[in-house]
C-alpha positions as CSV (number, residue, x, y, z in Angstrom):
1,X,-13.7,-68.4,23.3
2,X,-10.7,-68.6,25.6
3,X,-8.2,-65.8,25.9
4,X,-4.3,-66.5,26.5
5,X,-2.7,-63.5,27.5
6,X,1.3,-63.7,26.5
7,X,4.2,-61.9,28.9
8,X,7.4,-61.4,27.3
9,X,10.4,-61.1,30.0
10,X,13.7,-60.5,30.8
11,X,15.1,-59.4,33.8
12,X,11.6,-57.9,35.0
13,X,11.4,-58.7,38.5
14,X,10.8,-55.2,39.3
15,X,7.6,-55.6,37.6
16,X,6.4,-59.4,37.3
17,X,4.4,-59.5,40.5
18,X,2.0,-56.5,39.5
19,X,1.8,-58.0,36.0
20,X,0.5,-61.3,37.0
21,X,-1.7,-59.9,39.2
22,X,-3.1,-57.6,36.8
23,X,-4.0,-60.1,34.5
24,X,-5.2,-62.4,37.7
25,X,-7.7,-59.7,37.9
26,X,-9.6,-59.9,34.5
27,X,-10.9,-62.7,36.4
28,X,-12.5,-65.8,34.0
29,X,-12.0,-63.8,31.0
30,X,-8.4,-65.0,31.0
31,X,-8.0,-68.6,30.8
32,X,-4.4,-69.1,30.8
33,X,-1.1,-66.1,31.3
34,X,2.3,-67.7,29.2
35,X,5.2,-66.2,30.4
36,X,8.2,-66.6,28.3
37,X,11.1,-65.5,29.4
38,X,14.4,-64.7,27.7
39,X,17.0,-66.1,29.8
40,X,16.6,-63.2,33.4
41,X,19.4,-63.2,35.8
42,X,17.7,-61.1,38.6
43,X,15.4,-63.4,40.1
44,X,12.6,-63.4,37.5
45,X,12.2,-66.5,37.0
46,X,12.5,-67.8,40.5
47,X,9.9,-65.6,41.2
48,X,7.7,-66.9,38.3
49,X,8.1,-70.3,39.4
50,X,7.0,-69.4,43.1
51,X,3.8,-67.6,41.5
52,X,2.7,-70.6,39.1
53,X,2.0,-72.4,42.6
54,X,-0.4,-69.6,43.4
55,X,-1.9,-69.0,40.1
56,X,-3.1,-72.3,38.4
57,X,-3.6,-70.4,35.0
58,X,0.2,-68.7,34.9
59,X,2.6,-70.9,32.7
60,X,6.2,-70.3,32.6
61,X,8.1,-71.1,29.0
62,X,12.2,-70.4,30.0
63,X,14.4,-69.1,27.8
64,X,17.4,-68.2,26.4
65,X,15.6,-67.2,23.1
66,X,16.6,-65.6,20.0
67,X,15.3,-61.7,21.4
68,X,11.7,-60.8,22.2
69,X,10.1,-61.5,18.6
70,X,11.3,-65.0,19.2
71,X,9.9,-65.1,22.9
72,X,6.5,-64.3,20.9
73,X,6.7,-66.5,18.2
74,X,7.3,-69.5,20.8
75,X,4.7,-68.3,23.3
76,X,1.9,-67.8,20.5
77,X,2.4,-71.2,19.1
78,X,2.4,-72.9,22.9
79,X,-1.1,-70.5,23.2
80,X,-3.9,-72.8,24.1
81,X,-6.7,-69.7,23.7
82,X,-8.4,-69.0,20.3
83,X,-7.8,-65.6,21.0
84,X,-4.2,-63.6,22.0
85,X,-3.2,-60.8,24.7
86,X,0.3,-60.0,24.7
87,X,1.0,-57.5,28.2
88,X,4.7,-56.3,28.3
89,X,5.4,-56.9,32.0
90,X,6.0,-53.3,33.0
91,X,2.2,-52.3,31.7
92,X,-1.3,-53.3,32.8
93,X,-5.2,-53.5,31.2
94,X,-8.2,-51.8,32.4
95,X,-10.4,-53.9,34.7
96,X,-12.6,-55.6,32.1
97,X,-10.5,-54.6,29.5
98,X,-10.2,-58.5,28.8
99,X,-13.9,-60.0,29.1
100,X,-15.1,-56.6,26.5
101,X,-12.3,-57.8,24.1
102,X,-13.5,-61.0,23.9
103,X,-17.2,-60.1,23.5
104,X,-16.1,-58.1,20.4
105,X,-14.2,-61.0,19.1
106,X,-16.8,-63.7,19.8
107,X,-19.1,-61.7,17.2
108,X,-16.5,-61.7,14.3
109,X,-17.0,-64.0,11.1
110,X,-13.0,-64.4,10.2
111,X,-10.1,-63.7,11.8
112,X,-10.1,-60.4,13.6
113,X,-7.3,-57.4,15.6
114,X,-9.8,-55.2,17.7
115,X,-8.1,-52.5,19.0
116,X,-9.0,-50.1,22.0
117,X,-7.8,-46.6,23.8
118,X,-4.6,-47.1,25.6
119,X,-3.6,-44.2,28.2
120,X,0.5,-43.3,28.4
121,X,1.6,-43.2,31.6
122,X,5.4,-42.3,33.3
123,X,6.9,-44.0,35.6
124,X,5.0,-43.1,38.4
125,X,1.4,-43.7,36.6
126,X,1.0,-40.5,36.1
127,X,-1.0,-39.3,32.7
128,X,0.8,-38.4,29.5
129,X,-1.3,-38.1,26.8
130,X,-4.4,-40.7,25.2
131,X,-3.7,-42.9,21.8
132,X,-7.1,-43.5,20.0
133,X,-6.4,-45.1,16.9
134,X,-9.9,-44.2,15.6
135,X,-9.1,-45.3,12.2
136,X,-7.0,-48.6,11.5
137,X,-7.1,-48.9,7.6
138,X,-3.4,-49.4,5.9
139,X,-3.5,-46.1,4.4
140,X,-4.3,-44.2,7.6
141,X,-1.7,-46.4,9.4
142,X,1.2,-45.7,6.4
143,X,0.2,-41.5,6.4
144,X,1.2,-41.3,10.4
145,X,0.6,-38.6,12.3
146,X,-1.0,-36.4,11.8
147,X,-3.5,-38.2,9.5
148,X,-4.1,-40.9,12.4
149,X,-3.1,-43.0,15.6
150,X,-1.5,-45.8,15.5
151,X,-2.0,-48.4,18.1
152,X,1.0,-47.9,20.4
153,X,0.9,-50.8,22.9
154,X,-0.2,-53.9,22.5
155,X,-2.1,-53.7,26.1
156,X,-5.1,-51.9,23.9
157,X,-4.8,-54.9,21.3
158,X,-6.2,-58.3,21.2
159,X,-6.8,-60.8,18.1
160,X,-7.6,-64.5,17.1
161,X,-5.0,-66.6,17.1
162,X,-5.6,-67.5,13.2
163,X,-4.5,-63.9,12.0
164,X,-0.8,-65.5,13.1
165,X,-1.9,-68.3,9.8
166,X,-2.4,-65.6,7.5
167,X,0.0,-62.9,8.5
168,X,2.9,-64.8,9.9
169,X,4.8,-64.6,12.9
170,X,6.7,-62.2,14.3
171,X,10.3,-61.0,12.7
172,X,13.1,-62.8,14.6
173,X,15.2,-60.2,12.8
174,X,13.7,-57.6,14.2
175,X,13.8,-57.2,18.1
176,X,12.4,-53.8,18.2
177,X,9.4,-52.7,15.8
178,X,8.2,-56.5,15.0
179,X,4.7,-55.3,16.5
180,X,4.8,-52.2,14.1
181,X,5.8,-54.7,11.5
182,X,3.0,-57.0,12.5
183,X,0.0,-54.2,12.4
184,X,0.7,-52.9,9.3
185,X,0.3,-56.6,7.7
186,X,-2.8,-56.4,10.1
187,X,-4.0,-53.6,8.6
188,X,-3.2,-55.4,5.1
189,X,-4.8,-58.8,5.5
190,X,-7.1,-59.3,8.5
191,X,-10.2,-57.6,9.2
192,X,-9.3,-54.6,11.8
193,X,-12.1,-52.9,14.4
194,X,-11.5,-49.9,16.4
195,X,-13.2,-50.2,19.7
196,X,-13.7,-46.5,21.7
197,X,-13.1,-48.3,24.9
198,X,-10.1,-47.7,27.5
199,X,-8.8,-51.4,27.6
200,X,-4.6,-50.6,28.4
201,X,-2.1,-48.5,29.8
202,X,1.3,-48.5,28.8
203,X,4.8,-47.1,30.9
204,X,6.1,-44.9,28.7
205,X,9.4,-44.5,30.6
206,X,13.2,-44.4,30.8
207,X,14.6,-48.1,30.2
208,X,11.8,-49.4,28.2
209,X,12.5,-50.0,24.8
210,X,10.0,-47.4,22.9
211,X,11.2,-44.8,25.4
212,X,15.1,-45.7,24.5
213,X,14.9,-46.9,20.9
214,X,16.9,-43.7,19.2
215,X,17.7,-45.5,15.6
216,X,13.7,-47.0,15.6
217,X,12.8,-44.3,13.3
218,X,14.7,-46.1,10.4
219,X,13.8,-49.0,10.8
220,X,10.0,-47.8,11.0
221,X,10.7,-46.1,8.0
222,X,11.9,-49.0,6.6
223,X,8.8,-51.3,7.3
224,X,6.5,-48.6,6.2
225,X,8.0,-48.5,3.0
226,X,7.9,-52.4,2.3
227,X,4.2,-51.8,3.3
228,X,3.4,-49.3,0.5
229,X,5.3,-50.9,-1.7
230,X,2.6,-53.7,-1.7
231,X,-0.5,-51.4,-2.2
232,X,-2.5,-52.1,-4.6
233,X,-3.3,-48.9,-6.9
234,X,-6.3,-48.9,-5.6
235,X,-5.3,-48.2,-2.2
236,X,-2.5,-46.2,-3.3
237,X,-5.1,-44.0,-4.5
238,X,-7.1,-43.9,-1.4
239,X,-3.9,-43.2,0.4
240,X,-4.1,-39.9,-1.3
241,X,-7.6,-38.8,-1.0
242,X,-7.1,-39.6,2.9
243,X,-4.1,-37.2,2.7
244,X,-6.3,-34.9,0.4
245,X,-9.0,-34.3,2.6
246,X,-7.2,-34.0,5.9
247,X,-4.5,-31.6,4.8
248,X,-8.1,-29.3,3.7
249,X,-9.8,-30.0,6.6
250,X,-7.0,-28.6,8.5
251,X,-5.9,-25.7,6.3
252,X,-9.9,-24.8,6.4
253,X,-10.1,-25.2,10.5
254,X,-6.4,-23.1,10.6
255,X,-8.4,-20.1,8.4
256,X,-11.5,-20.6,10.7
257,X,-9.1,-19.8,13.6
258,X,-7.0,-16.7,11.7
259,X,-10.6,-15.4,11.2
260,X,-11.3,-15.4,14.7
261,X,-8.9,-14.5,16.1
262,X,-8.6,-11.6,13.3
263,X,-12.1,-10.7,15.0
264,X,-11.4,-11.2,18.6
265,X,-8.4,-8.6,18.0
266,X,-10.9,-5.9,16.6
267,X,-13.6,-6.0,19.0
């Protein structure tokens, strides 16, 4: 199986020479890089263009596009690879994080979104907290926090290229939460594993999107509920035993700690 790992840009020259050498790292395990860029004005694609004669496996699709769920849509259909990356330019995988995707992939009977640990960084690559979305089904998704994770970067993420024939593409309407919109229909249709490897690390930081999107939550909200409203009864019911047993299993380990510390206090 061959993996094509997919760059959206715009205006990233800050960051496009780390990116493609990242991915340049993961060595045979990568057989092409797409970049597809939205139209930059600082020298980003210039700079692309200079690094596709280094790097026989980086491709450059130019822009002006229709916003990044566009970019993807275009660069996903150019992909060459049975199986798809996408790296935002600004974050970067785990050495290896690439060839152990693959040899998860490579064992799967259909079409397939194995997803690993991703490690939230700042600016300056410094730690902020882990996402290990442990448990991937709809329901768990839907519930949020605190019932589960859900995969926040798409550095921790890689799939077959068929689960774009029986999901769809990406929302050209939506240039924000299109890959929130896409894991939930995931979740819905395409067989999902959860792999307890560290495979990415994404910049959670001041002038990225995530880190500046202040009316996301509605359109999240939005999403989720088109999602729910296609459960099946069945699943709608399972949606509540998740909730059911979580909401005990933490009212019973709050009690466990009231006791103790009831006890601690009287010793």
């Amino acid at each position: 199986m061959q993996l094509s790992v997919i760059t959206p840009t715009l205006n990233s020259l800050k960051f496009i020479d780390d990116c493609v050498a990242n991915v340049a790292a993961q060595g045979d395990a990568v057989f092409e890089h797409i970049i597809v860029d939205g139209g930059s004005t600082d020298g980003t694609l210039e700079q692309v263009t200079r690094l596709c004669a280094r790097h026989e496996k980086l491709r450059l699709i130019p822009g002006p596009d229709k916003g990044q769920a566009d970019a993807m849509n275009k660069a996903t259909a150019a992909a060459r690879g049975e199986i798809i990356g996408v790296l935002n330019v600004d974050d970067y995988y785990e050495p290896g994080a690439a060839r152990a995707a693959l040899a998860v992939l490579a064992q799967a009977t259909e079409p397939t979104l194995v997803v690993g640990d991703c490690r939230v960084v700042d600016e300056n690559a410094h730690e902020k907290y882990w996402n290990r979305p442990r448990d991937l089904r709809l329901e768990t998704l839907l519930l949020g926090w605190p019932y589960g994770q859900f995969p926040c970067n798409p550095s921790a993420y890689f799939y077959h290229k068929a689960v774009h024939d029986i999901v769809g593409g990406y929302d050209v309407a939506d240039h924000y939460a299109m890959d929130y919109d896409f894991l939930l229909a995931c979740a819905a249709l395409v067989q999902t594993r959860y792999v307890p490897t560290h495979w990415g690390n994404f910049r959670l930081m001041p002038g990225c999107k995530t880190f500046d999107d202040t009316a996301g939550a509605e359109r999240v909200a939005a999403i989720a509920a088109r999602h729910k409203a296609r459960l099946s009864p069945l699943r709608r019911l399972n949606m509540k035993i998740i909730k059911f047993r979580s909401d005990l299993h933490n009212a019973r380990k709050r009690m466990a700690n009231q006791m103790l510390g009831r006890t601690q206090k009287g010793s």
